[in-house]
N, C-alpha and C positions, 0 to 999 in steps of 0.2 A: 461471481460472488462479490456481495457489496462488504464493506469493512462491518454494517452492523449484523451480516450473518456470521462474520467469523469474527466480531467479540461473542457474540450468541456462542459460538461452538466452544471458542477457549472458554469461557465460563461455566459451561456444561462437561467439559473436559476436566476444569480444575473442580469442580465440585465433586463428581465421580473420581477422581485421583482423591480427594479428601476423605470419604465417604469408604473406600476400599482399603485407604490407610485405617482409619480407625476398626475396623471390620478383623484385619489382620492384626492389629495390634491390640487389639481385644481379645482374637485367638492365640495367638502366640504367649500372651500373658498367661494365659491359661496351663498352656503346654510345657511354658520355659518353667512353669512355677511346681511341676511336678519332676522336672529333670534335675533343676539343682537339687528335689530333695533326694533325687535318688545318686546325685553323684556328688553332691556337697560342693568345695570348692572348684574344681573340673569343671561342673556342670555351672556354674556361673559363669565362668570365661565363657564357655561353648554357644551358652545360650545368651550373653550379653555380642558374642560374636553376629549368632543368627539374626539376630532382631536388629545389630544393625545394622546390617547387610542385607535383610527384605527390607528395611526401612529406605536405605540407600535405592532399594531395585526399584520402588515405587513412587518414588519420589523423581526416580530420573524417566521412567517409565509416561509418568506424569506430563513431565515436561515434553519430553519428543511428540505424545499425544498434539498436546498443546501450539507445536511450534508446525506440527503437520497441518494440523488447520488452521495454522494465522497463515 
């Protein structure tokens, strides 16, 4: 593999890691926004917990993607 197949792939890698972030962070917005109302204060820690902690999982998810095909 030449170096410009695997800029090809990290760029397809990080676009798709971009693209699945917003995807989930569009759902989860969704989801967290029906939990705090039903648990108020609770449900905002819980749900500021979850989102960033899928945020963190795909972000890092991202990267390994990324550093397996450079």
């Amino acid at each position: 593999m030449n170096s410009s197949d695997m800029s090809l792939m990290f760029a397809v890698a990080l676009v798709l890691g971009v693209m699945l972030l917003i995807a989930v962070v569009r759902v989860l917005g969704r989801i967290l926004s029906s939990v705090q109302n039903l648990l108020g204060t609770a449900g905002k820690v819980f749900a500021g917990m979850l989102f960033a902690s899928t945020v963190c999982g795909i972000l890092l998810t991202t990267i390994v993607l990324a550093m397996a095909s450079a």
